[in-house]
C-alpha positions as CSV (number, residue, x, y, z in Angstrom):
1,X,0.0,0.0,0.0
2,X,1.0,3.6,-0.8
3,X,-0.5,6.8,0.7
4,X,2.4,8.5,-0.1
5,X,4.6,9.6,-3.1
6,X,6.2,12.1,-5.5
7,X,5.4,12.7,-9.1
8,X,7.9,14.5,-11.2
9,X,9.6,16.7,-8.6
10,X,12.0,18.8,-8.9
11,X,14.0,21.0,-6.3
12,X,16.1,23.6,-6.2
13,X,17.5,26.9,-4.5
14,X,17.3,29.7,-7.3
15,X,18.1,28.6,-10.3
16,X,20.2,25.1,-9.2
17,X,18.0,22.3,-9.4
18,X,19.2,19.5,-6.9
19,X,16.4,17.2,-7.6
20,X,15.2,16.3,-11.2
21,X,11.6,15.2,-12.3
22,X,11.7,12.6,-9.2
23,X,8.8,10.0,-8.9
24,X,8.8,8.0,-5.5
25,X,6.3,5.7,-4.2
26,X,7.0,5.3,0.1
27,X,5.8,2.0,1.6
28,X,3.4,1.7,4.4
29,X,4.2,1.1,7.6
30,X,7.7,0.0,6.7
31,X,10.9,1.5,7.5
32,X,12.5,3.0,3.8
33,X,16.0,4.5,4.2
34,X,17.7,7.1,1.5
35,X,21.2,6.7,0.8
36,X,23.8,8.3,-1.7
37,X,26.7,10.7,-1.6
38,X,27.0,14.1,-0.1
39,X,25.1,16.8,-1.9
40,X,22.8,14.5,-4.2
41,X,19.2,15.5,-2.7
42,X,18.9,13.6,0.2
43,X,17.9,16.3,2.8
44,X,16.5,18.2,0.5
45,X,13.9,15.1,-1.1
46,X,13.4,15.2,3.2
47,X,12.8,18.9,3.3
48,X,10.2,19.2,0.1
49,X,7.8,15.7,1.2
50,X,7.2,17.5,4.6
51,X,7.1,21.3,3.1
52,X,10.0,22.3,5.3
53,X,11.0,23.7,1.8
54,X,9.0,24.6,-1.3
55,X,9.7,23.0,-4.8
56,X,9.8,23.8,-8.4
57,X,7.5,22.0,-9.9
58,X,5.6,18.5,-9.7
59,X,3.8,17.1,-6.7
60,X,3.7,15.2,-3.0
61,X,0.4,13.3,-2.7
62,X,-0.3,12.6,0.4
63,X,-3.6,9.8,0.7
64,X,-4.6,11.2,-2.9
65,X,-4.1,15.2,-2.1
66,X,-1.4,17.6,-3.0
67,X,-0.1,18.3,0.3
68,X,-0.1,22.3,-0.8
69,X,-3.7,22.3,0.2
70,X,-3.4,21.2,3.4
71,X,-2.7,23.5,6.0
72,X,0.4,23.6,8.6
73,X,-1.2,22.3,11.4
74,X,-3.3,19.7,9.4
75,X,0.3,18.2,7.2
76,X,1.9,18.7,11.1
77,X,-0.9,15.5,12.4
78,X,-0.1,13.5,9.5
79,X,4.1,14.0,8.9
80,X,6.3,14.6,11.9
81,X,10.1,15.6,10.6
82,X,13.2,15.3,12.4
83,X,15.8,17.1,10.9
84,X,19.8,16.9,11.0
85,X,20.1,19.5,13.3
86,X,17.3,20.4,15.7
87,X,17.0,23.8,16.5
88,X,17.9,24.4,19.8
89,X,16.3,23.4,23.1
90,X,18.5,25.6,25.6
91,X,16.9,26.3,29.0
92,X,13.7,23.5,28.5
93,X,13.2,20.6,29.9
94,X,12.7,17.1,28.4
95,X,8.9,17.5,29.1
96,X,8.6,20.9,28.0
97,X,10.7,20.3,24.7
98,X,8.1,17.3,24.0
99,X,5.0,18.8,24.6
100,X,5.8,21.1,21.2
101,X,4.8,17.8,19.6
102,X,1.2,19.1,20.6
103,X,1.3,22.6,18.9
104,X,-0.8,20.9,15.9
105,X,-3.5,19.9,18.5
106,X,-4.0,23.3,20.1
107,X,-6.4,26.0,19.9
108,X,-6.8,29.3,21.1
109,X,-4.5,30.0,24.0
110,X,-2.3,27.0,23.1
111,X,-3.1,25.6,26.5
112,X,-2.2,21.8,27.2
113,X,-5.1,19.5,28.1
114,X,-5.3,16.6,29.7
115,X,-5.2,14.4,26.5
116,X,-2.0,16.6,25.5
117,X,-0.4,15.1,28.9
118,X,-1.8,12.0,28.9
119,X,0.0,11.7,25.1
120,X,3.5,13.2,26.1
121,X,3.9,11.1,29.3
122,X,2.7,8.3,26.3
123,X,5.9,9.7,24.1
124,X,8.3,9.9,27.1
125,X,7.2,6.6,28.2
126,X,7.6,4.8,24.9
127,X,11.3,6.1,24.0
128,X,12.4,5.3,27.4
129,X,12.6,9.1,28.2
130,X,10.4,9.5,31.4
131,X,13.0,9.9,33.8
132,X,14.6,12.9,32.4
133,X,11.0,14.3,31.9
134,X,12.3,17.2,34.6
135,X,15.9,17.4,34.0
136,X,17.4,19.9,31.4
137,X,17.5,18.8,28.1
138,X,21.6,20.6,27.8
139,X,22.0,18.1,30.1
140,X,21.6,14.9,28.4
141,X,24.3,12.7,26.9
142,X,23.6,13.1,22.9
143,X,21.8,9.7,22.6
144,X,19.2,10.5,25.4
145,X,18.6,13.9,23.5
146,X,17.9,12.1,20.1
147,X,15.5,9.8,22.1
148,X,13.7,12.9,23.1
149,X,13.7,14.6,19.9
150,X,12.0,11.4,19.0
151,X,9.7,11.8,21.4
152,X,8.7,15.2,20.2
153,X,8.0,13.9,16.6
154,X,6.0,10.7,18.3
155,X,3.9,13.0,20.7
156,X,2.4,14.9,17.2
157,X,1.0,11.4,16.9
158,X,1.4,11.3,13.5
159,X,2.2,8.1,11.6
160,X,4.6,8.9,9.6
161,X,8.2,10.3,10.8
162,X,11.0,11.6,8.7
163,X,14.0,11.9,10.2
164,X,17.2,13.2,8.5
165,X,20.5,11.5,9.3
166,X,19.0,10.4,13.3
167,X,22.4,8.8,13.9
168,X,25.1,11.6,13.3
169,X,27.5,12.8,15.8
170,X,26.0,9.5,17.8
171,X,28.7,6.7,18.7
172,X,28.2,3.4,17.8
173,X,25.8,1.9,21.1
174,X,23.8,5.0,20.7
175,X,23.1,4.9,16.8
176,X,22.5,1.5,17.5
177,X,19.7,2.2,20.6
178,X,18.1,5.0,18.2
179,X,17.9,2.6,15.1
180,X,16.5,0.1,17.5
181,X,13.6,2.3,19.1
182,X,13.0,3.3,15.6
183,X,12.5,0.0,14.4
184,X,10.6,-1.4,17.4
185,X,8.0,2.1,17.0
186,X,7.6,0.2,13.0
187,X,7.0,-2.8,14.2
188,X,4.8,-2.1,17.2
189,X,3.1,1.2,16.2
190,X,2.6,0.3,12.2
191,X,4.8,3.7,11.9
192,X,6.0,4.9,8.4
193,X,9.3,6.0,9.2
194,X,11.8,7.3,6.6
195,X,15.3,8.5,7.4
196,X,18.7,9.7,5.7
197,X,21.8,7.1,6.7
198,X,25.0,7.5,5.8
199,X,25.9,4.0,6.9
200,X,25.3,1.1,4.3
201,X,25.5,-2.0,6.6
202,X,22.5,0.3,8.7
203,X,20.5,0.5,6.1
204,X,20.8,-2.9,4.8
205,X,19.8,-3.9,8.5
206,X,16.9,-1.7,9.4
207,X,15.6,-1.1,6.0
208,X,12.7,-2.7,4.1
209,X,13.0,-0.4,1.0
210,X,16.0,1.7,0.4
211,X,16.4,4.5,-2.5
212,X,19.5,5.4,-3.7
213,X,19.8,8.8,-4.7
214,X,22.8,10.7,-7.2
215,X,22.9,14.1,-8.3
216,X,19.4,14.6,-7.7
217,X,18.1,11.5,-9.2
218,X,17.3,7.6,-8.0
219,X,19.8,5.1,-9.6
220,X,17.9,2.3,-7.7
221,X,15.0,1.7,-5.4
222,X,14.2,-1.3,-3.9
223,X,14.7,-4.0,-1.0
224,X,18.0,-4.0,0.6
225,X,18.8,-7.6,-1.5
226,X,18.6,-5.4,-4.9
227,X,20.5,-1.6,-3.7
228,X,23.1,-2.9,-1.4
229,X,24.5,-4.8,-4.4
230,X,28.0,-3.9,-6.2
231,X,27.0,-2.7,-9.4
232,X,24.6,-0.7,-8.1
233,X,27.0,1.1,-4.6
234,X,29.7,1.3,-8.0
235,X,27.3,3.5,-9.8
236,X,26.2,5.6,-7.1
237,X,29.1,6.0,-4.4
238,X,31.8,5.0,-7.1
239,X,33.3,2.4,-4.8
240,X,34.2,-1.0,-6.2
241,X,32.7,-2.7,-2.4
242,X,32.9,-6.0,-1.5
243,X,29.4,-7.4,-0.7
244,X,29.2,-10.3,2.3
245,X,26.4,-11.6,4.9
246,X,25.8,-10.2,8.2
247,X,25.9,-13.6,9.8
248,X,23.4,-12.3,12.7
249,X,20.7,-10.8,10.0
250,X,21.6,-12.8,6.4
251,X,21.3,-9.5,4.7
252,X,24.0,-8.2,2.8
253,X,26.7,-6.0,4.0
254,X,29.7,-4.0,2.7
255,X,33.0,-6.0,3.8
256,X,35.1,-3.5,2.0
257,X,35.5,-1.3,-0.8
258,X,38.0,1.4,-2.2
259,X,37.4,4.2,-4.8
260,X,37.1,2.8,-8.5
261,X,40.0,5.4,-10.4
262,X,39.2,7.4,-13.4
263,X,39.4,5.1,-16.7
């Protein structure tokens, strides 16, 4: 099933188009990771799906509308974006930071209710983020503030989260808990989650679909079994990789690779 997708976009800033007439079905309640080089569209594919920027020309239908019609706080209870750098949370707490998840629920004064409470307590509870509820959020390690930036998107109860590159600047234990708690929140929840990785042998893990973007246009899109492959990593990262088993999952992983010199 498909609710969502792209027809014939194309992005840009001015004049510079960074994406080019790009058509892109996302699966349902799976977990579809976007790979490919620096600078090739990545964030900014993330950035025009959830109108964080606008685009040229084509369209995002969103359950059969063109999500230009719907208003902020109406695309805000559907999509829920995380993106590579969270604006800054200095001075709030955990519980105040998540409770902007609600803004698309409030009216008039903005005041919280007692469903709004009842859901954040939900979010905080979920991502394993209830304890800090009172501490400062400048003073979490950076794996507990991802977990609550998390939280934030899941309290907007939406049921579909983008997050762009959720693992960066994390070591490895933490990228691993974050993948994790996204891919239980899949599994549990039915969530359509979408992110930006830079890490093959993650996306091969947690992915059900993954697209594989280069200079603004997808060289492949499929299950991890057809992208990770060594044609296809050739033509888009312009490695010559070796491609092995991840003897825990059986999917396939990059062993090795080195950069394929200019014939």
């Amino acid at each position: 099933m498909v609710r969502l997708y792209t027809d014939n976009l194309n992005i840009g800033y001015d004049e510079r188009l960074i994406v080019k007439n790009l058509s892109v079905k996302i699966p349902d309640k799976k977990i579809t990771v976007i790979i490919g080089p620096n600078g090739c569209g990545k964030s900014t594919l993330l950035k025009a799906i959830t109108r964080i920027i606008p685009f040229h020309s084509g369209s995002v239908i969103l359950d059969g509308e063109n999500i230009k019609k719907d208003s902020t706080k109406k695309l805000a209870q559907k999509l829920a974006i995380l993106p590579q750098t969270p604006e800054s949370a200095s001075g709030l707490t955990v519980g105040e930071l998540v409770s902007y998840g609600r803004f698309p629920y409030q009216k008039g004064f903005g005041r919280l209710t007692k469903k709004d409470y009842e859901v954040i307590d939900w979010a905080l509870e979920v991502t394993g983020t209830q304890e800090f509820k009172f501490r400062s959020v400048d003073a979490l390690s950076g794996g507990q503030r991802q977990r609550v930036w998390i939280a934030m998107a899941l309290a907007q109860e939406t049921e579909m989260i983008f997050l762009d590159e959720p693992t960066t600047y994390l070591d490895m234990a933490h990228q691993l808990e974050v993948l994790e708690l996204l891919q239980k929140l899949n599994q549990e929840q039915e969530r359509t989650i979408v992110m930006v990785l830079h890490d093959l042998n993650q996306a091969a893990r947690f992915a059900d679909y993954i697209i594989a973007l280069k200079d603004g246009e997808i060289i492949k899109a499929g299950d991890c079994e057809e992208v990770i492959d060594k044609d296809v990593l050739k033509k888009v990262f312009n490695i010559d990789a070796e491609i092995g088993r991840d003897p825990r999952t059986n999917k396939p992983m990059c062993l090795t690779y080195h950069l394929v010199k200019d014939e």
